[in-house]
Structures are given as C-alpha cells and as structure tokens.
C-alpha positions as CSV (number, residue, x, y, z in Angstrom):
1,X,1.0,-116.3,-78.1
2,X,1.1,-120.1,-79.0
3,X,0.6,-122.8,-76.9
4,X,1.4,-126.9,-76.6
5,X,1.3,-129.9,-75.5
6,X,3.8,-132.6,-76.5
7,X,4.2,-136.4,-75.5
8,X,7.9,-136.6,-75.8
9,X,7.8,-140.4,-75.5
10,X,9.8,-141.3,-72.4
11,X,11.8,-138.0,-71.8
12,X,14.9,-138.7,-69.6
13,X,18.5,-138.6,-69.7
14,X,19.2,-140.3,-72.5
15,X,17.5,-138.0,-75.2
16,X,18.7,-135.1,-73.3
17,X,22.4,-136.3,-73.5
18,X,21.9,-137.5,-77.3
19,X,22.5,-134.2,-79.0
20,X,21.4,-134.5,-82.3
21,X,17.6,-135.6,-80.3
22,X,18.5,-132.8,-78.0
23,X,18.5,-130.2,-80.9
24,X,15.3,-131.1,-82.1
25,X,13.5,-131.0,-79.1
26,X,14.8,-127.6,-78.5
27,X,13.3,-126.4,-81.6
28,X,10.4,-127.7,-81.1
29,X,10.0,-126.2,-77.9
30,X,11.4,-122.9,-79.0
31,X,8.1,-122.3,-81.3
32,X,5.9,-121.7,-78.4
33,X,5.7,-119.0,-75.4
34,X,4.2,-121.8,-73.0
35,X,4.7,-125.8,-73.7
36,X,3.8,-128.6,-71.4
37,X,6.1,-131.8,-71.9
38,X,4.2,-135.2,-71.1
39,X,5.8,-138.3,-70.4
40,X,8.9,-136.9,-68.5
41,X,10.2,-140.2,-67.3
42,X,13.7,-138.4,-65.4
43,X,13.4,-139.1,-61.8
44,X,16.1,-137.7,-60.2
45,X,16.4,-134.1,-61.8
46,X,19.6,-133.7,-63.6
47,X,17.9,-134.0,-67.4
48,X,15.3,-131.1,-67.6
49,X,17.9,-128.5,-65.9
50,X,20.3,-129.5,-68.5
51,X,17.7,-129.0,-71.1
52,X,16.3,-125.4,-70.1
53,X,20.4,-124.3,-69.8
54,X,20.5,-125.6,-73.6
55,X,17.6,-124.1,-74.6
56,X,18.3,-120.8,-73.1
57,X,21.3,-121.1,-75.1
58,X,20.2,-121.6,-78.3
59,X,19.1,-119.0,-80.9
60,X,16.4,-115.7,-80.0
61,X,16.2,-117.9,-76.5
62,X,19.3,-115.7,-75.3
63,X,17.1,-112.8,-75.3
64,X,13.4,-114.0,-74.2
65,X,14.7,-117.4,-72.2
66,X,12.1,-119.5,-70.4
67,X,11.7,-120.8,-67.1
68,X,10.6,-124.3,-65.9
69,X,8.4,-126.1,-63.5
70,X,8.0,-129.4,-62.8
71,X,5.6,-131.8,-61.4
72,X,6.3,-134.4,-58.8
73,X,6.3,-138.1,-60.4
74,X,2.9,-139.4,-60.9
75,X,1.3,-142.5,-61.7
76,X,2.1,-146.2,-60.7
77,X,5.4,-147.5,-59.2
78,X,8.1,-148.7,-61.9
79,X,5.8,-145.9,-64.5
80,X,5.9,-142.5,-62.7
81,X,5.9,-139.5,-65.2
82,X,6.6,-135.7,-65.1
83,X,4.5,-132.8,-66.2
84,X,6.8,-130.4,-67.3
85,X,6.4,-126.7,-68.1
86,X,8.7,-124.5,-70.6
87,X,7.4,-120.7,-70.5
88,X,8.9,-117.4,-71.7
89,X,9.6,-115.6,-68.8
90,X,8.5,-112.0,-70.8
91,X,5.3,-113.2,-71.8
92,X,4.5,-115.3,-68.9
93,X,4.2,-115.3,-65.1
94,X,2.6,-117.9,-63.1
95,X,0.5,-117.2,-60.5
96,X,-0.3,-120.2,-58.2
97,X,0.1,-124.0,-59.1
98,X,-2.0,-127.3,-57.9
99,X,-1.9,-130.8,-58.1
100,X,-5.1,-132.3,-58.4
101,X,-5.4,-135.7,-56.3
102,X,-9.0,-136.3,-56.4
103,X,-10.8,-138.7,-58.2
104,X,-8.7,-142.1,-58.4
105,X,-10.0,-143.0,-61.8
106,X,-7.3,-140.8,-63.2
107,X,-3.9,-142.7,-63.0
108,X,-1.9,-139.5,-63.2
109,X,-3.2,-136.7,-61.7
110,X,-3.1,-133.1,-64.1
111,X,-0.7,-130.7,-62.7
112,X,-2.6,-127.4,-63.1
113,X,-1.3,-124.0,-63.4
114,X,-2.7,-120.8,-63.4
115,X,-0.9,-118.2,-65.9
116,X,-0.5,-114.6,-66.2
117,X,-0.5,-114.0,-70.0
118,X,0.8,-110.3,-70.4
119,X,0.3,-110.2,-74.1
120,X,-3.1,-111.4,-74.8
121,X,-6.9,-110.9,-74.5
122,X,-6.6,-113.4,-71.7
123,X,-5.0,-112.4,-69.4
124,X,-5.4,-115.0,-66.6
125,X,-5.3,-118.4,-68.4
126,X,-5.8,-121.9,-66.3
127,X,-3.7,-125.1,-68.2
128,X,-4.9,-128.6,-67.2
129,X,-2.3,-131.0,-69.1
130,X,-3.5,-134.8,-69.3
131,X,-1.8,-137.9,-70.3
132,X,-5.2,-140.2,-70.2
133,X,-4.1,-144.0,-69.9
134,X,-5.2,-146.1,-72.7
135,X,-6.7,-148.9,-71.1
136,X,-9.3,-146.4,-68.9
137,X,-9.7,-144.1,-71.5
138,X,-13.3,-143.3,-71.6
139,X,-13.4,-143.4,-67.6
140,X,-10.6,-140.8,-66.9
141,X,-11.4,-138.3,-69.7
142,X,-15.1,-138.0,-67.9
143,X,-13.3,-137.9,-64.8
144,X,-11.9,-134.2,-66.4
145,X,-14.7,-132.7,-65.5
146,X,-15.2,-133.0,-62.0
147,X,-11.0,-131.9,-62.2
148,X,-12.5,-128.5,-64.1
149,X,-14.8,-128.0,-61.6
150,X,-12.6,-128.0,-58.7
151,X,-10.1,-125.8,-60.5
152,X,-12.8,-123.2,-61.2
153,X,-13.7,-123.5,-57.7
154,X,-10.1,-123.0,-56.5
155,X,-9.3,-120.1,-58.7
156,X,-12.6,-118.5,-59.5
157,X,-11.6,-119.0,-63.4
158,X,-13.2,-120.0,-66.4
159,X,-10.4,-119.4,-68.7
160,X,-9.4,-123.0,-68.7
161,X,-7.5,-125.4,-71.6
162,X,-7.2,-129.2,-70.8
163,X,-4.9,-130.2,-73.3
164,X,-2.4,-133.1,-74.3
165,X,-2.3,-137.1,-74.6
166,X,-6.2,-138.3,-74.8
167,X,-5.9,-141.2,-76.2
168,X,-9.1,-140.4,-77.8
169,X,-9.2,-142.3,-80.8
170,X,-8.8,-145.5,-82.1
171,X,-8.9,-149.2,-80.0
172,X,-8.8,-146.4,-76.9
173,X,-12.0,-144.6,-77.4
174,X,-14.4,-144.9,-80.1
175,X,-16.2,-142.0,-82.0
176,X,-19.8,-143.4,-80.0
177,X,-17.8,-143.1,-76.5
178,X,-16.8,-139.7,-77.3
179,X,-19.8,-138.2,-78.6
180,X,-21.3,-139.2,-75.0
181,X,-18.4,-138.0,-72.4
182,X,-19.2,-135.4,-70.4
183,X,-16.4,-132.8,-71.7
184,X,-18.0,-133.4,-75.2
185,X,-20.4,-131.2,-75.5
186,X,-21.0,-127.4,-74.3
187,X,-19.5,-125.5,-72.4
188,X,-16.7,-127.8,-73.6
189,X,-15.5,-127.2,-77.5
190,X,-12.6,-129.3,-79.0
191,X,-10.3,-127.4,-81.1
192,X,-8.5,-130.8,-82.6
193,X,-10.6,-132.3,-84.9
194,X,-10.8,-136.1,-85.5
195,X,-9.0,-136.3,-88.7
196,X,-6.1,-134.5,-87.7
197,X,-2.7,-136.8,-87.7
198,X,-1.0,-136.1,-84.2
199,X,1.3,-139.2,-84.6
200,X,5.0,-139.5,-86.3
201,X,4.3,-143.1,-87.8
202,X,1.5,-143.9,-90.5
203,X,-1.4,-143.4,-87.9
204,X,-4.4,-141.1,-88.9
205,X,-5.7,-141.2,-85.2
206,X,-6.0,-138.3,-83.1
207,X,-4.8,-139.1,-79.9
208,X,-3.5,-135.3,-78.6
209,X,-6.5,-133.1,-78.4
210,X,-6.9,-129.2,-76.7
211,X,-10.2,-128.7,-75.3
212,X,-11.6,-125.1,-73.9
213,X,-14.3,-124.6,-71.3
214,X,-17.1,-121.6,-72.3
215,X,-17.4,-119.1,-75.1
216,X,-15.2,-116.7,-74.2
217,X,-12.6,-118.8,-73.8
218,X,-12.8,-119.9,-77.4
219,X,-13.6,-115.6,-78.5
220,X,-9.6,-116.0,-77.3
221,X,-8.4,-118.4,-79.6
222,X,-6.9,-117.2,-83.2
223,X,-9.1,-119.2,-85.8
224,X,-7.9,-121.9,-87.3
225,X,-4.7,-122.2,-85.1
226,X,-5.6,-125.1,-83.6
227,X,-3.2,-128.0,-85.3
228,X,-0.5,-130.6,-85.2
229,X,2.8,-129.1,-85.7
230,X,4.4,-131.8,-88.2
231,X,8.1,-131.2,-87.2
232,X,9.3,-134.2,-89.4
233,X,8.1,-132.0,-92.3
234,X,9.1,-128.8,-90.5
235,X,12.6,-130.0,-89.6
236,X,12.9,-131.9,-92.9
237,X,13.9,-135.2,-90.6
238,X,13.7,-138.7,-91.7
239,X,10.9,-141.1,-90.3
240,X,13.8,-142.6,-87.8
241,X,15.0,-139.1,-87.1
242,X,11.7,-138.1,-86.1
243,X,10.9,-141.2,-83.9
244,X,14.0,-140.9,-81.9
245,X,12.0,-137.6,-81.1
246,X,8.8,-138.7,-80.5
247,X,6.2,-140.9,-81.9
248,X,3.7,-137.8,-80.8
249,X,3.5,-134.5,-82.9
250,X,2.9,-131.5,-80.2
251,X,-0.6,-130.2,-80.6
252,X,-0.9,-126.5,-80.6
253,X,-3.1,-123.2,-80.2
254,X,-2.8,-119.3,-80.2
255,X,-3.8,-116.4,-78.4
256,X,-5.0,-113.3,-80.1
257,X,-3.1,-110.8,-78.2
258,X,-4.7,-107.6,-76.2
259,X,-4.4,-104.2,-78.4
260,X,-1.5,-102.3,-77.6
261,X,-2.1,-99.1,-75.2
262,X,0.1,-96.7,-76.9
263,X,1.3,-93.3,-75.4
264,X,1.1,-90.2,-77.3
265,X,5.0,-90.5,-78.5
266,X,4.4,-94.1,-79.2
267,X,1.4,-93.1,-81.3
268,X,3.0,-90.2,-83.2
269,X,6.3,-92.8,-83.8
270,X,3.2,-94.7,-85.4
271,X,2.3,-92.4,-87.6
272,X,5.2,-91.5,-88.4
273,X,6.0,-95.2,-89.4
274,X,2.8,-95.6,-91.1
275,X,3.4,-92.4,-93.2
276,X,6.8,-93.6,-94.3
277,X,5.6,-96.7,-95.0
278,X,3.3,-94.7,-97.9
279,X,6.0,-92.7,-99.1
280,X,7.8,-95.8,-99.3
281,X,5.2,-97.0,-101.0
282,X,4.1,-94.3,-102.9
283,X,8.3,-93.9,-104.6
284,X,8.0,-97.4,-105.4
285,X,4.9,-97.2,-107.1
286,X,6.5,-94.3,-108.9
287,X,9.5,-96.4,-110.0
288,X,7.4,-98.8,-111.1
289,X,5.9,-95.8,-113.3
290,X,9.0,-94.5,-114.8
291,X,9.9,-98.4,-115.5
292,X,6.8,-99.0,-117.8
293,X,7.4,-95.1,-119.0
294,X,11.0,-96.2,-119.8
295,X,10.0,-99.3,-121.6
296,X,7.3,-97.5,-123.5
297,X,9.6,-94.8,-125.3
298,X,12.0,-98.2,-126.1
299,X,9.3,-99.5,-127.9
300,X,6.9,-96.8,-129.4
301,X,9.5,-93.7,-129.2
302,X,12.5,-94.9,-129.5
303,X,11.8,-96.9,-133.4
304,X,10.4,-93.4,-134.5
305,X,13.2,-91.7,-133.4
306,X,15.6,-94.0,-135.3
307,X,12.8,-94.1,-138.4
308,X,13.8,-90.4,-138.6
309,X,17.8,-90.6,-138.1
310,X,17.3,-92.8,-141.2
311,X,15.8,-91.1,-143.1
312,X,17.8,-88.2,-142.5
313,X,21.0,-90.0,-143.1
314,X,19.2,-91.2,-146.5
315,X,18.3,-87.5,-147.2
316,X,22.3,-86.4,-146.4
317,X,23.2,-89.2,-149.0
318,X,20.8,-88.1,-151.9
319,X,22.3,-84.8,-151.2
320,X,25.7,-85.8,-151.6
321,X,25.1,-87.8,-154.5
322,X,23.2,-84.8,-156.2
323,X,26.3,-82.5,-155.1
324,X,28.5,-84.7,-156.8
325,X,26.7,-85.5,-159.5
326,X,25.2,-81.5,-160.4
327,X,27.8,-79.2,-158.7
328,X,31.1,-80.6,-158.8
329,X,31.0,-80.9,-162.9
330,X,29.7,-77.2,-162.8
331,X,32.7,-76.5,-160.2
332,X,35.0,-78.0,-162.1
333,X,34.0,-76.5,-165.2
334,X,34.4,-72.9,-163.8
335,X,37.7,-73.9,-162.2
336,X,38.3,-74.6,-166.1
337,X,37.5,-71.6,-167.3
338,X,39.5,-69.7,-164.6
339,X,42.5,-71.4,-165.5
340,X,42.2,-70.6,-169.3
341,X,41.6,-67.1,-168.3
342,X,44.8,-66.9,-166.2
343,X,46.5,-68.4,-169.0
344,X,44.9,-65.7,-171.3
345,X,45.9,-62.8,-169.2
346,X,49.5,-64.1,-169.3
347,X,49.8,-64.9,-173.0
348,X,48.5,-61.1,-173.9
349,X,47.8,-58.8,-171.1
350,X,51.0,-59.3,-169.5
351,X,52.9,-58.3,-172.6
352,X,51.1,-55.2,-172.7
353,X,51.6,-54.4,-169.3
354,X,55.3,-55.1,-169.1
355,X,55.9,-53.0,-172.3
356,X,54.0,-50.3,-170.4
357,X,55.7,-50.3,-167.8
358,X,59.1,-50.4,-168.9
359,X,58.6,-47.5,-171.5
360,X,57.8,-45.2,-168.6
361,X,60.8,-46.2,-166.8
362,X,62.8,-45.2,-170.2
363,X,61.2,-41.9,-170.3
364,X,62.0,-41.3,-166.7
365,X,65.7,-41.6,-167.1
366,X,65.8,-39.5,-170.5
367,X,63.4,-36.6,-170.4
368,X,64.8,-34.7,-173.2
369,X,64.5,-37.3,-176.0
370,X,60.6,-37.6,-175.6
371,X,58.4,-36.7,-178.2
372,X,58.1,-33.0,-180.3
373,X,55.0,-33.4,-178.6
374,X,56.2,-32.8,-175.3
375,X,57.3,-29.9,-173.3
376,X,61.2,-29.3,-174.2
377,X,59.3,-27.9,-178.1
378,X,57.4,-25.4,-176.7
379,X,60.5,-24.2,-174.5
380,X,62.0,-23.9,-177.8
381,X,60.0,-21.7,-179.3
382,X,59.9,-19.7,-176.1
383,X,63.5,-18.8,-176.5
384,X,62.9,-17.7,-180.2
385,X,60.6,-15.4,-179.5
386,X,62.4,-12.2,-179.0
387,X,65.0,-12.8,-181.8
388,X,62.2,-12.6,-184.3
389,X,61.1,-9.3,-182.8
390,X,63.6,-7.5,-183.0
391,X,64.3,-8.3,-186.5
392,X,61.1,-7.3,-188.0
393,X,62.1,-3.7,-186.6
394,X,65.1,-3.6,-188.7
C-alpha cells in the first residue's frame, strides 16, 4: 500500500477548473491508496469536492474510489492552508482525527489522522502531515516532537509517519541544524535521504521528507520504497507542464502488506493455480524443446537426408545411362533378329505350309484318284480274288 505527501503549490479553484492541470493531478493522486495534499489554498469548499467526483471518475477509480477529509484553514490571515486527505475507501478506514493546536511555534498546526490499514502488517497507522514554514524551520520541525508525543498519548500508538513539506534543506535548514534536531536521531529514522530531488525545477534540495518513529515502524516499510515520484518523467510533461502542477514532486512510501489468511477452498484454488502455472510452464519448456529439436534435424538431418536423395538420383542416372548405353543395343539387336526370322518364316515355311495344306484339301474332294498306294488298290485286288479261284479248278 503506498503512501504520500504532495505540496501542490496553492491548490484552489483555478487548477481544479484548468483541466489539462486537473488530469495530472488526478494521476498523480490515483498512484497511491492514501495521499495528503499540502498547500490547499480553497477556502470556501467547492474545489476539492469537484476534484474527488473527477477522480472517482477516472480510470480503476470507478471500482476502488476514495473518500476525502479535510482540515479546517490553518496558518496566518490572508495565508490559511488545507490538509487534505485522498484514501481508498477498500483499503482504508479512518478511525478518529485531531488537530493539534499546541505549541505556537508551529504556524500550521498537523492535522493528524489515525488509519485503519486492512491490507498491511500495520494495521493501525498514525499520519502527521507538516508543511514546516521556511523562515522557522529549525524551530517548528523540533517542535514535531512534542506533537508525536501528544499523539502517542492520545491514541496509545507508536505506528506514526510525519511526512510532507520540511523545508529541510538548503537557506531553510542546514545539514549542522539537522544533524542536531530532536526528530533526528533514534527512535526517529528518515526514509528521504538528502540527495534525493523532491523539486520540479533544477533544485537538488530535499525539502519533502517522511520520517517514522521506532523500529517496528520502519520492519513495516518495503525497502527501498521510500522516493520522489518524478511525474514530469512519469507523465512525459514539459518543464512548464509540470510547474503548472507543482514545483514539489510527492514523496512516497509502502507498506508490506499482512499475509493472506486463506480458507481451505481458497488454498486448494491456490494450488490448483500454482500447479497450472507448472504445466504451463512445463508445455512451454517443452515447445521450446521440439523448437531446438526442429531446428536440429534442419541442420544436421535434414542435409543428410538430401546428401542421400542425391545420390540416389545420381545412381538412377548412371543406371539409365548404362541401360541405354548396354541394353537397348542388345534389345534392339534381338528385335533385329526377330524380324529377319519372321521374314524367314514367310519367305520358306509359309510356302511349305500352304502347299500342305491345300494338297489335303485336293485329296479330300477326290478320294479315288489318290495314289496306288492307297486303299481303292487293295479293294481291287479284293474283288479279283475269287475269279482267279475258280479258274485254276477248270
């Protein structure tokens, strides 16, 4: 859950209204589950309502929109300001308020709140915002301490996070006058360095600062989360663009949220999540495979295989070439011969043959003029036979 604090440089009706300085306002506020604007110059009311309905309009803000709360005007006649709190209503409940209005060093008094954070390890979570006055600024930022105490008294809370303008840098406060105020050293710990850039213009000071009280309270805090968000870079705006937004970058911080208590569905859904997410993994890691298996048999089996369709193709030639060369002239030779045979057969055989055949046909239509060889001879010597017997009885 990320927090801010942002000097919006004389916040009233006139930024609110200008809609291209409205926009960027809203997301920049939109980044964060609690921000606390400084410098909130509107008096009479109508600008921050008509912000929140514009933010609850835009974007994801539909869904998780934010509630506001609003300090009276502080400081000196003719400079009054407003602290002003944006906070996702899903994420976070306040629990009590308070306007401190002790020591009189401090021109405008922090408007405390103490949070109900439902998604972190802290869950009750005490915001002191500040907007230190440049001219006192080594007075007012010791004063913070005796505000801590009374707060901590009030609420019975050591989860507490003083953060916004400090003026802590620079002509305001130099680095011997901070090394000896009393919210420099423990239980304090400062989570914006000095070298970090928390203005829009060419200034390397570090004016905006988030300070924790105790140990625990900084166990709470993701590492390294502490920063400046740049939204000139972020929003890819111009040095004008930016400075119609503010001449402050927000500073910022996160929570490390609570672990989750899960029922026994949730937990099984889990699993079952988790498991799919390794079969996910585990078919992509297998595609990857068959990809690197794929371009392996392009380059290793695929040039053997065409190697061998080569030289099979140069084998089918030499075949054909030995065919024509070897067997065709022994073919054709044979096919030669044939035909000289055929013509053979006609030229004599079929003479033969023909005579042959048409000599039995004659004998077939005149049986008795065949040969003294054949039967009608013997039949006539048959006939004789008697004749000549009975005239050798005589």
């Amino acid at each position: 859950m990320k927090i801010a604090a942002f000097n919006v440089q004389r916040l009233g009706w006139d930024k609110v209204n200008n809609q291209d300085v409205r926009d960027n306002i809203i997301k920049i506020v939109s980044q964060y589950s609690v921000v606390v604007l400084l410098e909130v110059t509107d008096q009479s009311d109508p600008a921050m309502p008509r912000l929140l309905k514009h933010l609850n309009e835009y974007g994801d803000n539909k869904r998780n929109p934010y509630g506001m709360l609003c300090s009276e005007p502080l400081g000196p006649e003719g400079h009054k300001q407003k602290f002003v709190y944006f906070y996702r209503k899903k994420e976070v409940q306040i629990k009590d308020k308070y306007q401190y209005r002790g020591n009189a060093v401090i021109t405008r008094k922090p408007f405390a709140v103490l949070l109900n954070c439902l998604n972190t390890v802290v869950q009750d979570l005490v915001l002191i915002p500040v907007h230190i006055t440049p001219s006192n600024a080594e007075a007012e930022l010791n004063a913070l301490h005796d505000v801590v105490e009374v707060v901590r008294k009030k609420w019975k809370k050591d989860n507490i996070m003083i953060l916004g303008d400090f003026n802590a840098a620079g002509d305001y406060l130099s680095m011997e006058q901070k090394e000896t105020l009393l919210i420099s050293s423990a239980p304090y710990r400062w989570l914006i360095g000095d070298d970090v850039h928390t203005m829009t213009k060419n200034n390397i000071h570090a004016y905006d600062r988030i300070v924790v009280y105790e140990e625990r309270m900084l166990e709470a805090i993701v590492p390294d989360s502490a920063k400046a968000y740049n939204f000139k870079r972020e929003l890819n705006l111009t040095v004008e663009e930016a400075l119609s937004v503010s001449d402050h970058y927000p500073v910022e911080v996160e929570l490390e949220e609570k672990p989750e208590v899960k029922t026994e569905v949730e937990l099984e859904v889990k699993l079952m999540v988790e498991q799919m997410r390794k079969l996910e993994l585990m078919v992509k890691l297998m595609v990857e495979q068959m990809r690197k298996l794929e371009l392996m048999v392009k380059q290793e089996v695929e040039p053997e295989v065409e190697l061998m369709v080569k030289l099979m193709v140069e084998q089918m030639r030499k075949l054909d070439l030995m065919v024509k060369q070897e067997v065709e002239p022994e073919v054709e030779l044979m096919v030669e011969q044939m035909r000289k045979l055929e013509l053979m057969v006609k030229q004599e055989v079929e003479p033969e043959v023909e005579l042959m055949v048409e000599q039995k046909a004659q004998r077939k239509r005149n049986p008795e003029k065949t040969s003294t060889r054949g039967r009608p001879q013997a039949a006539q010597k048959k006939k004789a036979g008697p004749a000549a017997k009975k005239g050798k009885g005589v």
